[in-house]
C-alpha positions as CSV (number, residue, x, y, z in Angstrom):
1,X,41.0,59.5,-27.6
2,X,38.3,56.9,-26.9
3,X,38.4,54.0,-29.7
4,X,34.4,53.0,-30.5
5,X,33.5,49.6,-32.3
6,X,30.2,50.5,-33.7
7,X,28.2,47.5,-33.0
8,X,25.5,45.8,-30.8
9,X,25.5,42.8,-29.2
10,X,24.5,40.9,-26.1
11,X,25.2,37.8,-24.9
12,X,22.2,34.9,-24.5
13,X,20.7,34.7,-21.3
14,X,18.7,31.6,-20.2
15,X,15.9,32.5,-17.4
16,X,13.4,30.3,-16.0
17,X,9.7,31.2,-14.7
18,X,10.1,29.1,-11.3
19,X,13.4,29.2,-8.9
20,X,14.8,26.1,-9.5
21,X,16.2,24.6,-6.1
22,X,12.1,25.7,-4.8
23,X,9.2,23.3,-4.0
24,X,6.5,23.7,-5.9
25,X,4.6,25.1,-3.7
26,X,6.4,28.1,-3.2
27,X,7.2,28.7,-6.7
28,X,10.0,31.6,-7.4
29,X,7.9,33.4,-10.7
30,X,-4.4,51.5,-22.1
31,X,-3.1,54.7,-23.1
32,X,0.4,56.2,-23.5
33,X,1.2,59.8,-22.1
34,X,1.5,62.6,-24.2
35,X,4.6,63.5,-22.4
36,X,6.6,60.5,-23.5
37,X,9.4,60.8,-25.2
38,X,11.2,57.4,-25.6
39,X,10.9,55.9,-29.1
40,X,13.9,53.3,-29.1
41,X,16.2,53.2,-32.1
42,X,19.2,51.3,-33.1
43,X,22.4,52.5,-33.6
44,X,23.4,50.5,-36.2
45,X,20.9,52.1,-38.5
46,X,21.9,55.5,-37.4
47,X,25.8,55.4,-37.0
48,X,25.5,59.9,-36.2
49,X,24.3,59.3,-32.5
50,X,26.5,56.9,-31.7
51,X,29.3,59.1,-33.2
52,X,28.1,62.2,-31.4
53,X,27.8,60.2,-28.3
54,X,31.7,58.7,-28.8
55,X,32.6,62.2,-29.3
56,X,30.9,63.6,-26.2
57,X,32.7,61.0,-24.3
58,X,36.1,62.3,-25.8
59,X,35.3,65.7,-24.4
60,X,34.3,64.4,-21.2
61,X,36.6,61.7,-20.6
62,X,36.6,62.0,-16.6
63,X,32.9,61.1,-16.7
64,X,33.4,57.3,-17.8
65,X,36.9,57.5,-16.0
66,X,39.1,57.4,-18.9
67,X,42.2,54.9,-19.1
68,X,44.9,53.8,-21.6
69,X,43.5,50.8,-22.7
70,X,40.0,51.9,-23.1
71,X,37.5,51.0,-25.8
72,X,34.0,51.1,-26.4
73,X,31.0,49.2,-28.0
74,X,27.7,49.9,-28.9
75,X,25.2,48.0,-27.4
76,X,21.4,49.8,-27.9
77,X,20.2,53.6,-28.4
78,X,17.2,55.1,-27.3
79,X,16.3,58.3,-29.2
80,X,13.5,60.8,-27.6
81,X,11.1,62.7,-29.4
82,X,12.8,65.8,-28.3
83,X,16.2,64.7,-30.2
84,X,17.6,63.9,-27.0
85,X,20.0,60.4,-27.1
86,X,20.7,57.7,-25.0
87,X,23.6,55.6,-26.3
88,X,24.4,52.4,-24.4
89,X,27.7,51.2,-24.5
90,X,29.9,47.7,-23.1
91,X,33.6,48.5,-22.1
92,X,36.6,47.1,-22.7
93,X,39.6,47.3,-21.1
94,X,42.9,46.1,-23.2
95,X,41.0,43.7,-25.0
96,X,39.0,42.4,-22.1
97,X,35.3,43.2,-22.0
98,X,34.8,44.3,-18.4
99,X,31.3,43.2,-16.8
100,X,29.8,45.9,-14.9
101,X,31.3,48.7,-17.2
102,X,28.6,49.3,-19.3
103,X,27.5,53.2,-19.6
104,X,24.5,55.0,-21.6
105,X,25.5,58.2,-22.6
106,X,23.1,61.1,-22.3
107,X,22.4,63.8,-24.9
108,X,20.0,66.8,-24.8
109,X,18.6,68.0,-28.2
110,X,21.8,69.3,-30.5
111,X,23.6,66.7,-28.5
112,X,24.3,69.2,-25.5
113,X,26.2,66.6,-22.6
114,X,23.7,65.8,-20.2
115,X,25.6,63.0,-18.4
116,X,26.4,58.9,-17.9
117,X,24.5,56.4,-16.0
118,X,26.6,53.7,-14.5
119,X,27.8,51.6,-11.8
120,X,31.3,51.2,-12.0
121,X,33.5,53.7,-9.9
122,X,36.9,54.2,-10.1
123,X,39.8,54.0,-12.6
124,X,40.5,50.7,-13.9
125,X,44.1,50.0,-13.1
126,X,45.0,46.6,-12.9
127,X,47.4,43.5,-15.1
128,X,45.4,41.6,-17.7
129,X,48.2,38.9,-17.2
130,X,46.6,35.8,-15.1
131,X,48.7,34.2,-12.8
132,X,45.8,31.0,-13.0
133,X,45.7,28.5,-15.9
134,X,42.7,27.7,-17.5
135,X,42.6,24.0,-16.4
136,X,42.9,25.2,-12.8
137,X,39.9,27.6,-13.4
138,X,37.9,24.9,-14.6
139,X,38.5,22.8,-12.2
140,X,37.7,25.3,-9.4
141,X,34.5,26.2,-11.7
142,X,33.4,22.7,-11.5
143,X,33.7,22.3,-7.9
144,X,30.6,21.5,-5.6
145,X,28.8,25.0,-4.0
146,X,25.3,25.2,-2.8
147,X,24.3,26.8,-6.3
148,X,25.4,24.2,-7.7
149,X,24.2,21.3,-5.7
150,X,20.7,20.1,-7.7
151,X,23.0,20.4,-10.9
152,X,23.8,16.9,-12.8
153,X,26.3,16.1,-15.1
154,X,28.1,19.5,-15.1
155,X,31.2,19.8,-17.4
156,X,33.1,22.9,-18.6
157,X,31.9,24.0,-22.5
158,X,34.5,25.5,-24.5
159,X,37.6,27.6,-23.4
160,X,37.6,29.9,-20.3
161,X,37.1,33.6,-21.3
162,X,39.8,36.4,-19.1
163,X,37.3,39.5,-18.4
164,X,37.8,42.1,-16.3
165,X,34.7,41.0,-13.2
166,X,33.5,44.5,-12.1
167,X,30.0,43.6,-10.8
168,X,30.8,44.3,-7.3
169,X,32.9,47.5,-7.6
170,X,36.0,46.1,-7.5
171,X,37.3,45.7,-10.9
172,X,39.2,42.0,-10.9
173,X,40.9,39.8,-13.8
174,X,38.9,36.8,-13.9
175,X,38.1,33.7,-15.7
176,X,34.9,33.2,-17.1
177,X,34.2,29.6,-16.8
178,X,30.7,28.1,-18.7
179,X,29.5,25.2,-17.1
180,X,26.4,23.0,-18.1
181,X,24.3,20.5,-16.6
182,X,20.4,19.7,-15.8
183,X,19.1,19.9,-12.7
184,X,16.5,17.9,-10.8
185,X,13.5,19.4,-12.2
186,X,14.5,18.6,-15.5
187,X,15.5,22.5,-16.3
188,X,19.0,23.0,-18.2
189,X,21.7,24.9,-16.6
190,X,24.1,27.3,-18.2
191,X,26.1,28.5,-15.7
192,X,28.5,31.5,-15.8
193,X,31.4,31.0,-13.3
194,X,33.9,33.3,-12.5
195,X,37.2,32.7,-10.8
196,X,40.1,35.6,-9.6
197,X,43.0,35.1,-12.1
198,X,45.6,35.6,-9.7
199,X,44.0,33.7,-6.7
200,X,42.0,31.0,-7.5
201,X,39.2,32.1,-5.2
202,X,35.4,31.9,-6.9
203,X,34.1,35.4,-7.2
204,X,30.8,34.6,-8.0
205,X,28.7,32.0,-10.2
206,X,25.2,33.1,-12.7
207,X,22.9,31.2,-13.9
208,X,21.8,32.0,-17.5
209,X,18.7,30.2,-17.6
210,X,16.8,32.7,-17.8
211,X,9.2,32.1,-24.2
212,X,-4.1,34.2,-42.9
213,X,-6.2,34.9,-40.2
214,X,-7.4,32.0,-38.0
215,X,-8.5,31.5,-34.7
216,X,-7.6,29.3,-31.2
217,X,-9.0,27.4,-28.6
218,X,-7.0,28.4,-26.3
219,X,-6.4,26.7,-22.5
220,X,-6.6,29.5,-20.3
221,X,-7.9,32.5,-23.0
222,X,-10.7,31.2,-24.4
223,X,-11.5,31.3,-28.5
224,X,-8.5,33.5,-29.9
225,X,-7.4,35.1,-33.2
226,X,-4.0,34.3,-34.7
227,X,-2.3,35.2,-37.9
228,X,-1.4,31.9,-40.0
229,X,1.2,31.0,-42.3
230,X,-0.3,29.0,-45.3
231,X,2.3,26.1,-46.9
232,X,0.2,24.5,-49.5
233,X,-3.0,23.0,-48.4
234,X,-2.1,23.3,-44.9
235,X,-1.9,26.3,-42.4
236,X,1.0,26.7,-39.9
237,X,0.9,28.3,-36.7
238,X,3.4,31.0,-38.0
239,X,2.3,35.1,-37.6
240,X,3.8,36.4,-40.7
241,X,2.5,39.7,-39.2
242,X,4.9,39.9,-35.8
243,X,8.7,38.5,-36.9
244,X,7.4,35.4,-38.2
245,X,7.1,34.4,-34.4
246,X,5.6,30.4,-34.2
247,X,5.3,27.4,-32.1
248,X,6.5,23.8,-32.1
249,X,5.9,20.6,-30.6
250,X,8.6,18.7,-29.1
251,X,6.6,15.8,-28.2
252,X,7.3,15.9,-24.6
253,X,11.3,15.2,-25.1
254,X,13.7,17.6,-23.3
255,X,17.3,18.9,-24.4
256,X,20.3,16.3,-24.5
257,X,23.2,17.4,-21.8
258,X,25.2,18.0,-25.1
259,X,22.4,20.9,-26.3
260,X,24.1,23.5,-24.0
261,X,27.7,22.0,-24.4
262,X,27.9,21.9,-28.2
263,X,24.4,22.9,-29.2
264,X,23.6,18.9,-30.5
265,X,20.5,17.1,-29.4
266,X,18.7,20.6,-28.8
267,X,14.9,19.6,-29.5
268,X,13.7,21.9,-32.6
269,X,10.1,20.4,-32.8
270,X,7.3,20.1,-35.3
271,X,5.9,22.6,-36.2
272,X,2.0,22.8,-35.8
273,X,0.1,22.8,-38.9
274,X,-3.7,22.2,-39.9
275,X,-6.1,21.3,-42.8
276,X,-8.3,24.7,-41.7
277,X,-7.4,27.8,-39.5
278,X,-8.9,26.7,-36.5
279,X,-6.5,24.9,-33.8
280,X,-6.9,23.8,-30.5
281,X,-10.2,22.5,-29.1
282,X,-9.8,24.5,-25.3
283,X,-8.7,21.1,-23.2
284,X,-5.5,19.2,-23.0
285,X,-6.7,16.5,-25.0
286,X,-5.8,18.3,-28.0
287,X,-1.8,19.3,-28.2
288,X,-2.6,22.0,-30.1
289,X,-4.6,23.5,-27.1
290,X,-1.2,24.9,-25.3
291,X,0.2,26.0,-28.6
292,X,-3.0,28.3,-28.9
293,X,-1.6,29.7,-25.8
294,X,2.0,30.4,-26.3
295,X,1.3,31.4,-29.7
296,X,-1.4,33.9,-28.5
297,X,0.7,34.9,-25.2
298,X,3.6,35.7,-28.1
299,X,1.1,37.7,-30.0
300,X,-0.4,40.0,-27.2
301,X,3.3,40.7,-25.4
302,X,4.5,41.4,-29.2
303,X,1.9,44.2,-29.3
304,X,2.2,45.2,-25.8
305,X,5.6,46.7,-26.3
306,X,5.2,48.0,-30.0
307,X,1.8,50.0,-29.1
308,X,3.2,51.1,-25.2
309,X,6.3,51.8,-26.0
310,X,6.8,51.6,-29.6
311,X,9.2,48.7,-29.4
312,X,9.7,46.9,-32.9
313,X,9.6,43.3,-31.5
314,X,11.2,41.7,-28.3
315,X,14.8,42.5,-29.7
316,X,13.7,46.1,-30.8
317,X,14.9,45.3,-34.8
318,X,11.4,43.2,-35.8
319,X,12.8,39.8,-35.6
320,X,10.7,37.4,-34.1
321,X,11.1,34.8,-31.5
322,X,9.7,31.4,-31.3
323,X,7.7,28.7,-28.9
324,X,8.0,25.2,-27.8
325,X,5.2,23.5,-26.0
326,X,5.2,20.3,-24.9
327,X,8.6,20.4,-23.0
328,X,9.5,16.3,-20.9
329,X,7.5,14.8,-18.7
330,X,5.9,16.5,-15.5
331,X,7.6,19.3,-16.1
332,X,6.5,22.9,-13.9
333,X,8.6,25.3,-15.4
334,X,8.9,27.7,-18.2
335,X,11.9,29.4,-19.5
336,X,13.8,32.2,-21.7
337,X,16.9,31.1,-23.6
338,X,17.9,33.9,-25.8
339,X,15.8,33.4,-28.6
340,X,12.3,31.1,-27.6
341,X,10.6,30.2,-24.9
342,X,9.6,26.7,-24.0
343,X,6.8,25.9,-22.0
344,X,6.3,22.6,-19.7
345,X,3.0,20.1,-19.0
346,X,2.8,20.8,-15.4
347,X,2.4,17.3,-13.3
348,X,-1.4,17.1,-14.5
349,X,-2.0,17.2,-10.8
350,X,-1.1,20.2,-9.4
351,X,-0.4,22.1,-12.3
352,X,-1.0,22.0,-15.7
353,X,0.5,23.6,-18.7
354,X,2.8,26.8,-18.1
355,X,1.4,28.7,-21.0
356,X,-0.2,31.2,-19.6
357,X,-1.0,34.7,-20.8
358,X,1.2,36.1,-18.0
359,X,3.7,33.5,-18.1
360,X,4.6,34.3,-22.0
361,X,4.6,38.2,-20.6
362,X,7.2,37.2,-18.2
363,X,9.4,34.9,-20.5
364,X,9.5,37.3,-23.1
365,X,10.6,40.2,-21.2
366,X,13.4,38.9,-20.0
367,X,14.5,38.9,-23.7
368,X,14.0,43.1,-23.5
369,X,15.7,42.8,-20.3
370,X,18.3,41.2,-22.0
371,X,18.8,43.2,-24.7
372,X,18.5,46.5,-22.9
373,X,19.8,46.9,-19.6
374,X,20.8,43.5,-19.6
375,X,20.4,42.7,-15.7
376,X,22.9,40.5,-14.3
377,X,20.6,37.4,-13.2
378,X,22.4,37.2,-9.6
379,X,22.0,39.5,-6.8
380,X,19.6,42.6,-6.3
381,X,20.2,43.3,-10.1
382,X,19.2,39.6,-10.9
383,X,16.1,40.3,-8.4
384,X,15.2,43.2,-10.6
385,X,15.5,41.2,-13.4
386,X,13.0,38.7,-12.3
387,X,10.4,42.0,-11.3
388,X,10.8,43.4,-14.1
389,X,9.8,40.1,-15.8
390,X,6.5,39.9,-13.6
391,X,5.6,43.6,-13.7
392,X,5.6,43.6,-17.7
393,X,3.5,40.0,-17.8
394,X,1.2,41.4,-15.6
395,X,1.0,44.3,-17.7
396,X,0.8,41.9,-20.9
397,X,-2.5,41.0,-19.2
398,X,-4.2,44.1,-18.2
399,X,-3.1,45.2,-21.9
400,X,-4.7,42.0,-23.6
401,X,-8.3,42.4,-21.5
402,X,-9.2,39.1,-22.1
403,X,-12.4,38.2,-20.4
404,X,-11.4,34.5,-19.7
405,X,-8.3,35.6,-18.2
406,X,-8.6,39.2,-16.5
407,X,-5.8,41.7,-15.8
408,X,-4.8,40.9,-12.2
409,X,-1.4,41.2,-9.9
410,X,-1.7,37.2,-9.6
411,X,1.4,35.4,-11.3
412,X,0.8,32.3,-12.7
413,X,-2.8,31.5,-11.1
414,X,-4.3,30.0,-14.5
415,X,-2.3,26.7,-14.4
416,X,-2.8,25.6,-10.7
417,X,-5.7,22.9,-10.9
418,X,-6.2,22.6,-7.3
419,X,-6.7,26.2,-6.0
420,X,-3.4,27.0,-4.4
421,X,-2.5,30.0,-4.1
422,X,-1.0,31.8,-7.4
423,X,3.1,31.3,-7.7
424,X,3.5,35.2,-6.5
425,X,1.2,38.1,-5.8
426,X,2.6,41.6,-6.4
427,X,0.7,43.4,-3.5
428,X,1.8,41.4,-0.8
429,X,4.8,39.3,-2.3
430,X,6.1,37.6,1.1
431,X,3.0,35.7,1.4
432,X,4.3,33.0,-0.2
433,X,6.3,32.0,2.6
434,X,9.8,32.6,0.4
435,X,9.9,36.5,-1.0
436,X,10.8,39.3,0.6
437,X,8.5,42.3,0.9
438,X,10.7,45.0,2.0
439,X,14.7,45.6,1.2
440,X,17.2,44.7,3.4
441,X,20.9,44.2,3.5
442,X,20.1,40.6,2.9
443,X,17.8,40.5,0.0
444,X,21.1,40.1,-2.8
445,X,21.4,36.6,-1.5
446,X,18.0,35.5,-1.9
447,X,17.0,33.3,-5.0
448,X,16.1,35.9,-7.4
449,X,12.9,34.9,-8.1
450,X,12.3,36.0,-4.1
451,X,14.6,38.8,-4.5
452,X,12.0,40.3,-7.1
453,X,9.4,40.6,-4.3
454,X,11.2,44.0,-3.5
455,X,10.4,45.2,-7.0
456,X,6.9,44.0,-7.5
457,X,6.3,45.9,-4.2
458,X,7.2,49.1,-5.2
459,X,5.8,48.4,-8.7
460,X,2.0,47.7,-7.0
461,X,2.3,50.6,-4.7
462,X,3.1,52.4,-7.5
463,X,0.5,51.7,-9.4
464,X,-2.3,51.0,-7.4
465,X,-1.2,52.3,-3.5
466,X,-1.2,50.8,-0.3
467,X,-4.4,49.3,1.7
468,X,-7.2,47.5,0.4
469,X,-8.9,47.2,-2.9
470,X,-10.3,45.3,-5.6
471,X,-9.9,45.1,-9.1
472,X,-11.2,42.1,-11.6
473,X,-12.8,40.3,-8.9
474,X,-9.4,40.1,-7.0
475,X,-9.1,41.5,-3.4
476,X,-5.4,43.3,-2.7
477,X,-4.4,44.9,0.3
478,X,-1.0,45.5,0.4
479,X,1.0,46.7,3.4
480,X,4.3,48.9,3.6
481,X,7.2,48.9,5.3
482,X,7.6,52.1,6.7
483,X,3.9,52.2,8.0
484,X,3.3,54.8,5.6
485,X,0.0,55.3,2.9
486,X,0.7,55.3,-0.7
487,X,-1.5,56.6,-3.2
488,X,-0.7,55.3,-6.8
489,X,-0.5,56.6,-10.3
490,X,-2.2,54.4,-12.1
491,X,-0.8,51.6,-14.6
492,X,-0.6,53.8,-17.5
493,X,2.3,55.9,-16.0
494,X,3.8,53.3,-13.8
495,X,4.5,51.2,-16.8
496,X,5.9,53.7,-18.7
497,X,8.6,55.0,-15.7
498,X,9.0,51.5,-15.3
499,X,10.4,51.0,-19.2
500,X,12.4,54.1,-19.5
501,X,14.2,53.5,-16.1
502,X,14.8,49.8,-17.7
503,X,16.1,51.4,-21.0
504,X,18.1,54.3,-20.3
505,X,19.3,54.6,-17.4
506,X,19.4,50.8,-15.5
507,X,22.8,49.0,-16.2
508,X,23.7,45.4,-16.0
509,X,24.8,46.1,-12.1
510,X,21.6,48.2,-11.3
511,X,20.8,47.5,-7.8
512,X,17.7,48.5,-5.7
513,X,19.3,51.8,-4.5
514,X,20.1,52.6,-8.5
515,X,16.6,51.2,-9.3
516,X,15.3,54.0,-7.5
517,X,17.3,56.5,-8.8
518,X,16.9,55.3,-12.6
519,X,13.0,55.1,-11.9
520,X,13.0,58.9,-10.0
521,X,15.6,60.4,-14.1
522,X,12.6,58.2,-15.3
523,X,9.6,60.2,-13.9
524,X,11.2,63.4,-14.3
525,X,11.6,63.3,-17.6
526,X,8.1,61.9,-18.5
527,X,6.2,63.8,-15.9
528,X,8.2,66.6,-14.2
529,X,10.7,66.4,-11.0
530,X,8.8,67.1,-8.2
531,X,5.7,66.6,-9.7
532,X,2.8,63.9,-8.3
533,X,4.2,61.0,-10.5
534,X,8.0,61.9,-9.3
535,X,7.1,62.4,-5.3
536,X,5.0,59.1,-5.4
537,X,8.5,57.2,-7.1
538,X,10.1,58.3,-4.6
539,X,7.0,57.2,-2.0
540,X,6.8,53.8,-3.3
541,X,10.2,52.6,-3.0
542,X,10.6,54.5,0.4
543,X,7.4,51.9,1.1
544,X,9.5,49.1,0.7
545,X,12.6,50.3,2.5
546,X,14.8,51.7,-0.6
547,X,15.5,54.9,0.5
């Protein structure tokens, strides 16, 4: 029999817009179908498919590779329109919660078996008795790589963790060792580190660092409308309407080395209140100005998913995030921590502030990410990760048509003051000297915000095809890698193969080779194996050498 803990959970992931060992200058950053049948659930308010799925994995034990020791835990459900059920579920393995072993569990109306999607292979057959201390873990945690080299003041934060590491395929006891720290550009680390139990050797290392009606005079999307809160006399900048979302100013501080270590000197902000229901006057000289921004950026993304995809809110159960604006001095970075964004002041020169429309997009979605597939951020699946990050903001922005700040496959172009070219540009990704274009062997040990390029690729070509073209004002022409000519689908569906893959069938392990795969289940079921939307999947990612 297979034991089941009924309920959900996912560890906070920290992600940040820019890579964070990069120059600036090469910074790392409509209508639903018919035919669609996702309409995501939780199973916690419907404890029946998670029991049906348990039960179909108790009949089919070979499919997840069944061992004594097992147990499983619900994660996230997606439940179709059809009936059909996608349970997603973490694995244990005598007590040890095995990364990589995640499984969704597939169900056809009348919960007829229809199969797993997952990464790991094999049986898992190995002692859960460590032959390494934790102080010895630590320590080999803590010593100098080349991910770790732009990181200050790193120290271990609470007690190593014994998991089973699976990531790679070969199923190890390790120690999970969280390290913290700040690196040069001011952006906090928390780093996952994890060392072989038995030898001492690192195995790999993950950084986590993953943002009354009234109007706005917003930086970089003109005059606005945003849902207050009234306290009082005065109005905050609090959307009752969308989780209670809002936006703080933190005065230009930044988080004490102690914030990630022990969660003290964590900056928690003012929030923004005024006299009337009008904030921000359109220009920097006003603090408020950004916070229009974020707010609004928090707004549109919010609405994005719920009206696309029917998604109640960034964690799917209605509960809203928050903003800070405002984040130290000179700082050209955004990023995700598990619960808010926060949002830097550029240099003033270069760059001013990170609150751009496409910006929240991306920061935000790596909170679905997070909560859905939950994409390791290392590797090819930390690469898809980061596209999946930049192929929803960019959607945020087609989805928002704001005049002042057009739809376009540009990421990040609103901030630069001095006409550089955006941070990354979907068509053509490897024009910015750092991101790759086309898969190769290689790609997993890029930074991932270069890694992504691979993804973005495929996710232009999908949409829009190969050659030249233009669209807002923006020219594209975007190559492939096989010499061939795509034609795309159009947004509309691209987005939508693009969230189911993410949702039901992508694990924490994904990698390109699965992305295709997941993204191919994903168009059949919306729009029919073998049909124009499947065979130009399958075209795209060919297009970018993932075959």
């Amino acid at each position: 029999m297979l034991p089941v803990s009924v309920s959900v959970s996912r560890r906070a992931r920290r992600t940040s817009l820019i890579a964070a060992t990069a120059a600036v200058s090469a910074l790392a950053v409509g209508l639903t179908p018919s035919s669609t049948n996702a309409a995501p659930t939780h199973p916690h308010h419907d404890k029946s498919v998670v029991q049906k799925a348990i039960a179909a994995l108790q009949s089919h034990p070979s499919a997840v590779r069944a061992a004594r020791g097992l147990a499983f835990h619900t994660i996230d459900a997606v439940v179709d329109r059809d009936g059909s059920t996608h349970v997603r579920l973490a694995r244990d393995f005598r007590g040890l919660p095995v990364l990589g072993g995640d499984v969704v569990v597939h169900q056809g109306p009348g919960a007829t078996w229809q199969g797993t999607s997952q990464t790991l292979r094999g049986t898992l057959r190995l002692s859960v008795t460590p032959k390494l201390s934790t102080d010895r873990a630590k320590a080999r945690a803590l010593a100098p790589t080349r991910e770790t080299r732009d990181i200050r003041d790193r120290r271990a934060k609470g007690s190593a963790r014994l998991v089973v590491d699976a990531l790679d395929g070969k199923p190890r006891l390790a120690w999970e060792v969280t390290t913290t720290g700040r690196r040069t550009d001011g952006t906090p680390s928390r780093m996952l580190n994890y060392v072989d139990a038995r030898t001492g050797a690192l195995l790999r290392q993950e950084e986590t660092i993953e943002t009354v009606d009234g109007s706005g005079s917003s930086l970089y999307s003109g005059t606005v409308p945003l849902q207050l809160t009234q306290s009082g006399s005065s109005y905050l900048l609090k959307d009752p309407t969308r989780g209670g979302t809002y936006t703080v100013d933190v005065n230009n501080k930044t988080d004490s080395a102690l914030c990630t270590l022990i969660n003290v000197g964590c900056q928690k902000g003012t929030q923004f209140s005024s006299t009337d229901t009008s904030f921000g006057n359109g220009s920097t000289s006003s603090r408020e100005s950004a916070a229009v921004d974020a707010q609004y950026g928090t707004n549109m993304t919010w609405d994005y998913y719920n009206n696309v995809f029917g998604r109640n809110g960034i964690f799917g159960n209605g509960t809203g995030s928050w903003n800070r604006v405002h984040y130290g001095k000179n700082y050209v970075n955004a990023f995700w921590d598990g619960t808010k964004m926060t949002y830097g002041d550029g240099d003033g020169k270069s760059y001013g502030p990170l609150v751009s429309l496409d910006v929240a997009g991306h920061e935000m979605s790596h909170g679905v990410t997070e909560n859905t597939a939950g994409l390791t951020y290392s590797g090819e699946s930390g690469g898809l990760n980061e596209a999946t990050s930049d192929i929803f903001g960019t959607m945020v922005e087609f989805y928002a048509a704001n005049a002042s700040d057009p739809g376009d496959y540009l990421i990040g172009e609103q901030f630069d003051l001095n006409g550089a070219p955006p941070l990354r540009r979907m068509d053509n990704p490897a024009s910015d000297g750092s991101s790759a274009n086309c898969w190769s062997s290689t790609v997993g040990n890029l930074d991932v915000h270069y890694s992504s390029g691979v993804g973005n690729h495929f996710f232009y070509l999908l949409a829009e095809g190969s050659g030249a073209k233009s669209l807002n004002g923006v020219s594209y022409n975007s190559p492939t890698c096989n010499g061939s000519t795509v034609t795309g689908i159009g947004r509309e569906k691209a987005e939508q193969i693009w969230y189911r893959a993410l949702t039901v069938y992508m694990t924490s392990n994904t990698n390109y080779a699965g992305a295709r795969t997941a993204s191919l289940k994903a168009a059949a079921d919306l729009y029919g194996q073998g049909g124009a939307e499947y065979n130009a999947v399958a075209a795209a990612w060919s297009a970018v050498n993932v075959n």
